[in-house]
N, CA, C and O atoms as CSV, one atom per row, in Angstrom:
chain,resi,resn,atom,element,x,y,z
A,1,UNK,N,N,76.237,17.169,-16.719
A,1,UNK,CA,C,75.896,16.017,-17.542
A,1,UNK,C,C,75.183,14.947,-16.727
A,1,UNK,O,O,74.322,14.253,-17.266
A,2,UNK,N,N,75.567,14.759,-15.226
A,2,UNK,CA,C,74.868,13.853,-14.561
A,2,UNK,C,C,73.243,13.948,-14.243
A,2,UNK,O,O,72.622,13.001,-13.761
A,3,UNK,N,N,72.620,15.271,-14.593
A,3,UNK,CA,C,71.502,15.241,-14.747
A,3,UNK,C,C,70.997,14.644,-15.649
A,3,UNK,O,O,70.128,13.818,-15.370
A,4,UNK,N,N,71.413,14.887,-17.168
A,4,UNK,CA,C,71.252,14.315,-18.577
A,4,UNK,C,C,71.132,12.651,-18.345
A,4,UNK,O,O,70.259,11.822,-18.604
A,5,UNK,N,N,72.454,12.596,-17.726
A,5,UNK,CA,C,72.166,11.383,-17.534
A,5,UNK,C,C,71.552,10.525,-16.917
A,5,UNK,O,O,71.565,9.347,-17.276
A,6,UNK,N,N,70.878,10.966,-15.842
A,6,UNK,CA,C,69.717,10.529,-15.187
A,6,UNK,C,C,68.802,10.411,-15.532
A,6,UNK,O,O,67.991,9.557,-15.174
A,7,UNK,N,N,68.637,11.424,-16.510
A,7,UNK,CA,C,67.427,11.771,-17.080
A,7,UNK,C,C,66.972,10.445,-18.496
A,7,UNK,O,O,65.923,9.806,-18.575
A,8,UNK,N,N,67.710,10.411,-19.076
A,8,UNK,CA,C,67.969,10.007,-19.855
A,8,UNK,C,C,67.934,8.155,-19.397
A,8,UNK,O,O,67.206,7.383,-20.022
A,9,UNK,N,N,68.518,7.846,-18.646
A,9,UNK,CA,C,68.400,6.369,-17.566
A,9,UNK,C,C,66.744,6.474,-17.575
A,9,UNK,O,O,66.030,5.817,-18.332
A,10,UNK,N,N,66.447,7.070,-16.958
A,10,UNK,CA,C,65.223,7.097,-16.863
A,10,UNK,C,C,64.103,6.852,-18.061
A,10,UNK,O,O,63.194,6.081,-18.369
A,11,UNK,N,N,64.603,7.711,-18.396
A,11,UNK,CA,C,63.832,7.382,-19.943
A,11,UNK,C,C,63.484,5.929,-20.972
A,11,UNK,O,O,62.530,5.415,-21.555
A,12,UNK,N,N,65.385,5.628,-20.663
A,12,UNK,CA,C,65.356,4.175,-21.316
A,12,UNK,C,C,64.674,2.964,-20.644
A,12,UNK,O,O,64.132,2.001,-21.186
A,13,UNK,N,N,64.838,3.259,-19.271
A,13,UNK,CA,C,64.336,2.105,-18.329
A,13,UNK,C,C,62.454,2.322,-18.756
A,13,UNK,O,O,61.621,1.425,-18.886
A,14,UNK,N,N,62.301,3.494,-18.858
A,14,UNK,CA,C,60.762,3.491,-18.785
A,14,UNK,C,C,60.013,3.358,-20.269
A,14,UNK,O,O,58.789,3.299,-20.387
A,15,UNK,N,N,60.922,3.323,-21.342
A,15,UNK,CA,C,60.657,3.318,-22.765
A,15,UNK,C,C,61.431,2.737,-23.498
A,15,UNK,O,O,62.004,3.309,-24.425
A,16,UNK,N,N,61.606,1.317,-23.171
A,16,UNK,CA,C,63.234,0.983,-23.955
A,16,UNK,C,C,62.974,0.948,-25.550
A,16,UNK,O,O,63.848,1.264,-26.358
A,17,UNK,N,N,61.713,0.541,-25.902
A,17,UNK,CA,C,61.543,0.797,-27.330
A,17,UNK,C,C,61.541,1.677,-28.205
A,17,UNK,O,O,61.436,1.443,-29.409
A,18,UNK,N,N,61.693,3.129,-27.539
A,18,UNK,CA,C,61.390,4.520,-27.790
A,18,UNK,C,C,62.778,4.448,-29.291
A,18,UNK,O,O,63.670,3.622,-29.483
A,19,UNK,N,N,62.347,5.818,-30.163
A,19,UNK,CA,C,63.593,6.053,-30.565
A,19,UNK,C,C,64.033,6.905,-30.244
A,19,UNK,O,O,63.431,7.691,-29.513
A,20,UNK,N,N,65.457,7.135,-30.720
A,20,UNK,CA,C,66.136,8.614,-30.553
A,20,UNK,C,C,65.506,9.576,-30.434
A,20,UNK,O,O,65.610,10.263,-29.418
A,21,UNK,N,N,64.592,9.929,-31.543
A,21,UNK,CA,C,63.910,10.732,-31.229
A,21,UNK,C,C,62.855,10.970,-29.993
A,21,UNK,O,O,62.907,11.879,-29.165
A,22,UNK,N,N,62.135,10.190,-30.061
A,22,UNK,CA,C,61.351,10.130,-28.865
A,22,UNK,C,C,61.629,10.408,-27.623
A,22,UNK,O,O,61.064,11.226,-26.896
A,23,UNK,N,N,62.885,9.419,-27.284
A,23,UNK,CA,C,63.465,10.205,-26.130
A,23,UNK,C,C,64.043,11.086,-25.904
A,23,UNK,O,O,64.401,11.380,-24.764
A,24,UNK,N,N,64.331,11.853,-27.087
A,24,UNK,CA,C,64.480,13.028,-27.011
A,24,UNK,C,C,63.664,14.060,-26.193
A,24,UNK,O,O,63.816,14.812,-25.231
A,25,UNK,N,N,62.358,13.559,-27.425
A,25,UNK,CA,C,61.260,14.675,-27.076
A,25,UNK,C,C,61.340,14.280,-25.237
A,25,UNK,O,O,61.714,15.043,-24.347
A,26,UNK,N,N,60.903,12.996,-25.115
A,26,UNK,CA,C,60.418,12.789,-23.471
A,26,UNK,C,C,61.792,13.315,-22.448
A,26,UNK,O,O,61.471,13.507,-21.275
A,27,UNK,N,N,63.149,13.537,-22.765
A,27,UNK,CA,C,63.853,14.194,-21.737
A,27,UNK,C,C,64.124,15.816,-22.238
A,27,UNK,O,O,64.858,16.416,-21.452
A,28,UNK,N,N,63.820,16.343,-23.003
A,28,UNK,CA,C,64.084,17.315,-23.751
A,28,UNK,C,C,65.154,18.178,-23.685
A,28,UNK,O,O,65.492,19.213,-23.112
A,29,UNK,N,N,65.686,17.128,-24.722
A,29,UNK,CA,C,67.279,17.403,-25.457
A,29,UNK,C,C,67.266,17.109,-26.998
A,29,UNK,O,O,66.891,16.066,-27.533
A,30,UNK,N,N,67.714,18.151,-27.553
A,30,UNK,CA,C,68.232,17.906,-28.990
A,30,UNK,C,C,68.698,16.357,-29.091
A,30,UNK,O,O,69.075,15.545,-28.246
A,31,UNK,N,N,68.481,16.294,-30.682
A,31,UNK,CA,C,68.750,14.613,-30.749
A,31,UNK,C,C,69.984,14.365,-30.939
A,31,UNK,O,O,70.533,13.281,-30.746
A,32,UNK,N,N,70.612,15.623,-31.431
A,32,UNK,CA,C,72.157,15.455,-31.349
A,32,UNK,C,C,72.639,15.294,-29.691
A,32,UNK,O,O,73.405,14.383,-29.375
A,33,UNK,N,N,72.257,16.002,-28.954
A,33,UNK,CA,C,73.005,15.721,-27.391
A,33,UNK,C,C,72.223,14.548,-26.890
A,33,UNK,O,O,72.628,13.904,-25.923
A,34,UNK,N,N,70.999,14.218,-27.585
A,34,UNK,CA,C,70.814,12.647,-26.821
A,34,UNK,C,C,71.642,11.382,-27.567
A,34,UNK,O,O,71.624,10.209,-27.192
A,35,UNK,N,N,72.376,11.934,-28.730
A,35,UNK,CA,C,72.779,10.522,-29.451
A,35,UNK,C,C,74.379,10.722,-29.266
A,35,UNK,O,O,75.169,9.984,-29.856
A,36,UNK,N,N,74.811,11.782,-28.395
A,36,UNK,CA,C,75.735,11.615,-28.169
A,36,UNK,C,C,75.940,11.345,-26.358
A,36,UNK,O,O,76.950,11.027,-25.730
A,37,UNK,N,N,74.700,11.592,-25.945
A,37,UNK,CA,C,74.576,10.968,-24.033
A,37,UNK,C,C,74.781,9.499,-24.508
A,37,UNK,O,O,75.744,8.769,-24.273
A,38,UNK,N,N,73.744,9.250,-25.176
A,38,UNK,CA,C,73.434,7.722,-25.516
A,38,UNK,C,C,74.800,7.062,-25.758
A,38,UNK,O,O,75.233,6.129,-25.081
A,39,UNK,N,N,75.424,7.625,-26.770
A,39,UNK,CA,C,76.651,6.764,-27.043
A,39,UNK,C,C,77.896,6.454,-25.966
A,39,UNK,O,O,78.787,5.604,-25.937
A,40,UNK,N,N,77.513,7.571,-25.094
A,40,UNK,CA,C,78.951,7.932,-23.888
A,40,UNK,C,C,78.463,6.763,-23.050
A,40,UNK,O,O,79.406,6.070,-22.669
A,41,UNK,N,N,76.780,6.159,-22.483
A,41,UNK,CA,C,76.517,5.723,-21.568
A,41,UNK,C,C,76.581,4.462,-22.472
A,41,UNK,O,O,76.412,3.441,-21.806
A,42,UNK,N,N,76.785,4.225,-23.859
A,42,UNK,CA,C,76.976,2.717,-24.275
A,42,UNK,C,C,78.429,2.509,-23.910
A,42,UNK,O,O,78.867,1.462,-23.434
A,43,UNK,N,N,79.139,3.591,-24.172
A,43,UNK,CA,C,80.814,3.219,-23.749
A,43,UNK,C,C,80.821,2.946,-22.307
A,43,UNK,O,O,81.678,2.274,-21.732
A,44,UNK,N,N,79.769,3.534,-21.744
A,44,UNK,CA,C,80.592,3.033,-20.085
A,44,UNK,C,C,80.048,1.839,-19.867
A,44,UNK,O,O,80.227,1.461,-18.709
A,45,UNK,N,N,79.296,0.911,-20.715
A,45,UNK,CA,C,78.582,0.050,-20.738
A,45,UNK,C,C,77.609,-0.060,-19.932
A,45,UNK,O,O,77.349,-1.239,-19.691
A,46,UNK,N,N,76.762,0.909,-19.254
A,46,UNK,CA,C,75.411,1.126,-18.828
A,46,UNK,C,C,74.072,0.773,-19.179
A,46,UNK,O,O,73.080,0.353,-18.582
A,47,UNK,N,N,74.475,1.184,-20.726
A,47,UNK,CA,C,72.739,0.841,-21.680
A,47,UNK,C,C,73.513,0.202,-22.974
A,47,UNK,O,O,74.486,0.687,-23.552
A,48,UNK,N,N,72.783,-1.085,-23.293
A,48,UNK,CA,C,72.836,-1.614,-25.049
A,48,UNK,C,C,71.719,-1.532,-25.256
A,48,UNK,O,O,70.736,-1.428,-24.522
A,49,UNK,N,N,71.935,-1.604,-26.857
A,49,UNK,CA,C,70.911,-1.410,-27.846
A,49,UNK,C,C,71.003,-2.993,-28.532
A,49,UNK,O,O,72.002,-3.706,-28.617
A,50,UNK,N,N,69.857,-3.227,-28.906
A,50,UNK,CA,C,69.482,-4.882,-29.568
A,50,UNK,C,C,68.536,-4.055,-30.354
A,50,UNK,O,O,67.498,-3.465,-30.053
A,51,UNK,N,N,69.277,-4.206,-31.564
A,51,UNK,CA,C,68.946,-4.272,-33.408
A,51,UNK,C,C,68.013,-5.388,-33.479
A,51,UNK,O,O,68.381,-6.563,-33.504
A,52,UNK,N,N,66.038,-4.765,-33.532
A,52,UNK,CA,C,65.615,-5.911,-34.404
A,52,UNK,C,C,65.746,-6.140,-35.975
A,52,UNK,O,O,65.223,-5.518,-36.900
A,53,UNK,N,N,66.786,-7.452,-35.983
A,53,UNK,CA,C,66.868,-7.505,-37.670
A,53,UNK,C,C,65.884,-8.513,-38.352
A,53,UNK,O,O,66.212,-9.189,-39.328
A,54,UNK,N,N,64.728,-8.557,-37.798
A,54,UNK,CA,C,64.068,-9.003,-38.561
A,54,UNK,C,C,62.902,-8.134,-38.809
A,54,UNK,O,O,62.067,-8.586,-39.592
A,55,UNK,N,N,62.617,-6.612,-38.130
A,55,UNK,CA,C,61.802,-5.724,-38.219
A,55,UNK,C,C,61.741,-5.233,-39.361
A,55,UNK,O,O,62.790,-5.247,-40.006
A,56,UNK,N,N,60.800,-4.776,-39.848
A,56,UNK,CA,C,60.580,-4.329,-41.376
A,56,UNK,C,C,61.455,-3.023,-41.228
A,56,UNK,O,O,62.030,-2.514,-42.190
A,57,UNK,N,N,61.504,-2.538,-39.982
A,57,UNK,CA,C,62.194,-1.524,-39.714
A,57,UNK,C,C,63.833,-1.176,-39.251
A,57,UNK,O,O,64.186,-0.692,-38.175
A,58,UNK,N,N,64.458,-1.462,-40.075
A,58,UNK,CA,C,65.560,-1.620,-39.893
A,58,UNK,C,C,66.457,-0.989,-39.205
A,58,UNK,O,O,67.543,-1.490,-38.917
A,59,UNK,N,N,65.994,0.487,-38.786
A,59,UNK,CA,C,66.491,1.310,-37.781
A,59,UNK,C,C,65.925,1.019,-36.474
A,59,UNK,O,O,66.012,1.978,-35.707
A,60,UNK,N,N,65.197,-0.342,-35.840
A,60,UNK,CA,C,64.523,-0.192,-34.911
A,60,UNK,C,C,65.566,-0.886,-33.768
A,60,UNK,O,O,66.328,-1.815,-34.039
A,61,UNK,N,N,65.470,-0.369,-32.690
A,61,UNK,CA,C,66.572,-0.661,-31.704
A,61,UNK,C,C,65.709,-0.559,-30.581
A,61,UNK,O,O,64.757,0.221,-30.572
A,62,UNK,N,N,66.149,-1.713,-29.122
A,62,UNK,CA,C,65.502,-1.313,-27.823
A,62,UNK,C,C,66.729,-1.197,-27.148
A,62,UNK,O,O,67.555,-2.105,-27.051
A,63,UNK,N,N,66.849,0.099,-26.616
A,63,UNK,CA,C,67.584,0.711,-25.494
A,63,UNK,C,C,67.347,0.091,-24.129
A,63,UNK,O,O,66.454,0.457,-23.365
A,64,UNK,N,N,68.214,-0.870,-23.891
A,64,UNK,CA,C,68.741,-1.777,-22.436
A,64,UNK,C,C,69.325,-0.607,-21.642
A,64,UNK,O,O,69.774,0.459,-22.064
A,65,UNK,N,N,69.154,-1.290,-19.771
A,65,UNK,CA,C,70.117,-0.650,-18.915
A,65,UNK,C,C,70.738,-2.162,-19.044
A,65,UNK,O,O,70.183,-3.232,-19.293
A,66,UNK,N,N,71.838,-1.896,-18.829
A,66,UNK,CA,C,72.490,-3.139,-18.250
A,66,UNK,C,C,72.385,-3.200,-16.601
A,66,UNK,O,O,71.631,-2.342,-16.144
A,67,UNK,N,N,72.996,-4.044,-15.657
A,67,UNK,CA,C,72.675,-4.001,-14.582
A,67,UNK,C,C,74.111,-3.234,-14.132
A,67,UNK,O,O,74.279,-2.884,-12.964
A,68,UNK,N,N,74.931,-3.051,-14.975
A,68,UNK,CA,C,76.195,-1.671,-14.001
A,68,UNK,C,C,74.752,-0.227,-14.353
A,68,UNK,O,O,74.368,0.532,-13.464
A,69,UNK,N,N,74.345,-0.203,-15.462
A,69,UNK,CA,C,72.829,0.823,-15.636
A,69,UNK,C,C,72.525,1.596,-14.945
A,69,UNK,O,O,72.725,2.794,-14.750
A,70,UNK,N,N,71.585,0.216,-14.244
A,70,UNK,CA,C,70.634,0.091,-13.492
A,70,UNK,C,C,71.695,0.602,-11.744
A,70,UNK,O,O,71.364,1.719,-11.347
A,71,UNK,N,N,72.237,0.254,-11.302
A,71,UNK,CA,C,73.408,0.208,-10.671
A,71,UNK,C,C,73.624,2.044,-10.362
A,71,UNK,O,O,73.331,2.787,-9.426
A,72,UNK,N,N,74.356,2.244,-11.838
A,72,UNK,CA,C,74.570,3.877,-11.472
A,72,UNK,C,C,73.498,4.625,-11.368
A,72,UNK,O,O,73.656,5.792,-11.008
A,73,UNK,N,N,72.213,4.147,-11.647
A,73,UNK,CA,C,70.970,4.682,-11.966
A,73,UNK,C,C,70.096,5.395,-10.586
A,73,UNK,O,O,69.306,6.320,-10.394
A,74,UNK,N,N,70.972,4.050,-9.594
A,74,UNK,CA,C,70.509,4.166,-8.389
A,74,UNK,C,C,71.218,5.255,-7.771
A,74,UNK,O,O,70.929,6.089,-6.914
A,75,UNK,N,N,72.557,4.911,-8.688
A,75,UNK,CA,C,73.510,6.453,-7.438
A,75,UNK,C,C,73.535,7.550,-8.226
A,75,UNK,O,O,74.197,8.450,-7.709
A,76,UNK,N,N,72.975,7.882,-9.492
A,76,UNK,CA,C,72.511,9.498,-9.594
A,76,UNK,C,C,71.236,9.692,-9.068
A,76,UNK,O,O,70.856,10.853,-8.923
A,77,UNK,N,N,70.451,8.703,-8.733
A,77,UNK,CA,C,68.921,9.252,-8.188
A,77,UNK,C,C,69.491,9.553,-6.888
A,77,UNK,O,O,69.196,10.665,-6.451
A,78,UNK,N,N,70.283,8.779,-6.122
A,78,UNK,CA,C,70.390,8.653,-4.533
A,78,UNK,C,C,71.308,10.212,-4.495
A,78,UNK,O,O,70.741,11.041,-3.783
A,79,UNK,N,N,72.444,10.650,-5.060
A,79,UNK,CA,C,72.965,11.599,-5.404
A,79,UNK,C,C,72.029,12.866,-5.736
A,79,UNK,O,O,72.160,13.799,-4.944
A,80,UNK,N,N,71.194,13.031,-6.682
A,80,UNK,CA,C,70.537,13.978,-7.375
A,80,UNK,C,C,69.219,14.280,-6.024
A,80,UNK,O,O,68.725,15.406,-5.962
A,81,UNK,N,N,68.777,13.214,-5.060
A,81,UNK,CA,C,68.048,13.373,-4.251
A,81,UNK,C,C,68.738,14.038,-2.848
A,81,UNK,O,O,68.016,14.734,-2.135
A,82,UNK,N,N,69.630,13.891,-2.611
A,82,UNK,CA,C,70.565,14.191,-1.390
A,82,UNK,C,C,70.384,16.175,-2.032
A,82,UNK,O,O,69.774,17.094,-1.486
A,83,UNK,N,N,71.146,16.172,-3.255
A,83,UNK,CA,C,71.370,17.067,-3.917
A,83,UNK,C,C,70.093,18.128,-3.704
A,83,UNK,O,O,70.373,19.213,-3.194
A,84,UNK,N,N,68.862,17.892,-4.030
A,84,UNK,CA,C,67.242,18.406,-3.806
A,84,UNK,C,C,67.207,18.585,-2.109
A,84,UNK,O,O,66.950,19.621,-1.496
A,85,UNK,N,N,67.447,17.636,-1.708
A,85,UNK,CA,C,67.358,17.642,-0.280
A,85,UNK,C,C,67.915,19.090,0.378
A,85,UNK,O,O,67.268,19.846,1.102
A,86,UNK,N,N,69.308,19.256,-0.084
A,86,UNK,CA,C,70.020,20.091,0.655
A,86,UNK,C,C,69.218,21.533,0.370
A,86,UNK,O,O,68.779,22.237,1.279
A,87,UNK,N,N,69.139,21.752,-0.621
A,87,UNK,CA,C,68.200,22.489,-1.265
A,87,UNK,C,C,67.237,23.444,-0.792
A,87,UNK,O,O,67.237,24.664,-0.629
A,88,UNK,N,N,66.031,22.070,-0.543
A,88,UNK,CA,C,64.933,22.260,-0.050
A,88,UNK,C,C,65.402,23.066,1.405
A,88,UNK,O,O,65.059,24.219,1.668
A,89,UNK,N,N,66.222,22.239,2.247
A,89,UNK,CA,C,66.776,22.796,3.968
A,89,UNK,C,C,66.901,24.321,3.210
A,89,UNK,O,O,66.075,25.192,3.481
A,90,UNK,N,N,67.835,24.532,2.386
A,90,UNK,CA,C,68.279,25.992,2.100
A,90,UNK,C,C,67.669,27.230,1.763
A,90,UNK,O,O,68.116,28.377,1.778
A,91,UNK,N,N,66.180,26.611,1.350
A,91,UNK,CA,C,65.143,27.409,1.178
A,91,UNK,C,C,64.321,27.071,2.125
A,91,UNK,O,O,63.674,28.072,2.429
A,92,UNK,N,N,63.999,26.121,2.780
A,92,UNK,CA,C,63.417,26.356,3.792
A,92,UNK,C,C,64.357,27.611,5.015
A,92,UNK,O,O,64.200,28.831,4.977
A,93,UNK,N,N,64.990,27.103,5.681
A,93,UNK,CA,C,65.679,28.258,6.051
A,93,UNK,C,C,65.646,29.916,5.899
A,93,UNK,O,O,65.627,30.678,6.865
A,94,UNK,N,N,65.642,30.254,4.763
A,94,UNK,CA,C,65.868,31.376,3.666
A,94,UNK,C,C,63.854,31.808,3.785
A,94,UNK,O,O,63.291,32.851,4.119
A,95,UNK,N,N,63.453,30.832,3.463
A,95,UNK,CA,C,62.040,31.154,3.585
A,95,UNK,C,C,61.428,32.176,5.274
A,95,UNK,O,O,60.855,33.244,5.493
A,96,UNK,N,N,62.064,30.894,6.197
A,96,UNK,CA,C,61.720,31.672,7.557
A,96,UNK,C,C,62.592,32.652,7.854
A,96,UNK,O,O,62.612,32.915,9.056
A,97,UNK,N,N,63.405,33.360,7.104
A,97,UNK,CA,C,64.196,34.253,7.756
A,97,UNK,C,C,63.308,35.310,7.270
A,97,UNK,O,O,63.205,36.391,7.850
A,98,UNK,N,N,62.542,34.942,5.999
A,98,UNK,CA,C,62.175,36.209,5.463
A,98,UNK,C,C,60.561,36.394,6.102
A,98,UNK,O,O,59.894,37.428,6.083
A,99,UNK,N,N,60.284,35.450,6.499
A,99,UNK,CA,C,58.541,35.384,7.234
A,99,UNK,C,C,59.308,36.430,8.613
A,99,UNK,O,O,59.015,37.612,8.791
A,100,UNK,N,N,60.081,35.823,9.262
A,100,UNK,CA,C,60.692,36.869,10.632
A,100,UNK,C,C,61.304,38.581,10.117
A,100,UNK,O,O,61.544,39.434,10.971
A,101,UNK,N,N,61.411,38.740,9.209
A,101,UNK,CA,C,61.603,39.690,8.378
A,101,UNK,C,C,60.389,40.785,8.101
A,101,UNK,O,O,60.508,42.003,8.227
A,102,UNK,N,N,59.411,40.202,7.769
A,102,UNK,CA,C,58.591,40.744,7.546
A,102,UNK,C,C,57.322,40.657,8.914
A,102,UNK,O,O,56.432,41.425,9.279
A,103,UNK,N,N,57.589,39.915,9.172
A,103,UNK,CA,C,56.624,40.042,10.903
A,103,UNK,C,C,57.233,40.958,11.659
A,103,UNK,O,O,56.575,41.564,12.505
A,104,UNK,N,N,58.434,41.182,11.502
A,104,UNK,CA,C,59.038,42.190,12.313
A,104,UNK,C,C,58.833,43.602,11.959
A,104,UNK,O,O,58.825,44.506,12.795
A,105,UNK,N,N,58.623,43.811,10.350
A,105,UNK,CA,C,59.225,44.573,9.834
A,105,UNK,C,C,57.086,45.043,10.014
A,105,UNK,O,O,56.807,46.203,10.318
A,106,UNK,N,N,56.203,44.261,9.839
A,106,UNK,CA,C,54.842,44.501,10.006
A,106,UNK,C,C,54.310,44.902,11.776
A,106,UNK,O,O,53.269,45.445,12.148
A,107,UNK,N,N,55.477,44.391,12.589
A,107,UNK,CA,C,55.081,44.888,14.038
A,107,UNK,C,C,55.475,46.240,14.302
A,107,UNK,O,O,54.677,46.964,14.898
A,108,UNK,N,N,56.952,46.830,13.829
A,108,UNK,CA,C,57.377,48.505,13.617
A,108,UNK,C,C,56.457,49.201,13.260
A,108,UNK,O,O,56.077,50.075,14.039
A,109,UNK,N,N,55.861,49.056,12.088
A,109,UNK,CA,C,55.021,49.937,11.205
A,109,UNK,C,C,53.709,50.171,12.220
A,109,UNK,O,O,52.994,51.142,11.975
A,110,UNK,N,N,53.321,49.172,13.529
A,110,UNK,CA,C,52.436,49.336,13.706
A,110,UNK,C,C,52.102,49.861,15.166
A,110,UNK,O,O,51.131,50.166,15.859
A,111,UNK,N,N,53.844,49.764,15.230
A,111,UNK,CA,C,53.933,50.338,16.851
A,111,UNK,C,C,54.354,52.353,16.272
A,111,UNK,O,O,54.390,53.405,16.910
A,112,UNK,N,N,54.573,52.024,14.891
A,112,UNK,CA,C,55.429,53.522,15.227
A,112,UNK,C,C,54.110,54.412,14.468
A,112,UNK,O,O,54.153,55.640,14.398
């Protein structure tokens, strides 16, 4: 879920006017699992929504981070990046074992 939810942070910070839908489409998740991310990260009080009631559009809402948000926003990126990081080492690694693998395996063939 902490991806979702990153994802999703992201989204609002970069589209707070968007709707449900929209940010849907832009993190791509059903609108049912974004209106139920959405609601979990209003309970932890992360993101509000401000109802324009004077919009002709009465469903129109802008999706806030709050600054606890903005806050955790920083420690799933800082988290989710550590996370990539380790990653990357693990395939890098994995990568040169298999280049020595095959240089080796291309010097046999050419001695025998």
């Amino acid at each position: 879920m902490k991806g979702d939810d990153l994802n999703l942070l992201r989204s609002l910070e970069k589209n707070p006017g968007y709707t449900q839908r929209q940010h849907a489409k832009e993190t791509g998740m059903s609108l049912g699992k974004l209106n139920y991310c959405l609601k979990k990260l209003m309970e932890k009080g992360w993101v509000k929504a401000n109802n324009f009631r004077r919009s002709k559009n009465k469903m129109a809402y802008a999706y806030l981070l709050t600054p606890k948000g903005v806050d955790e926003k920083s420690k799933l990126t800082i988290t989710f990046l550590r996370c990539k990081m380790q990653e990357y080492e693990q395939l890098r690694s994995e990568i040169e074992l298999l280049k020595q693998e095959v240089s080796s395996g291309v010097q046999r063939k050419d001695t025998g």
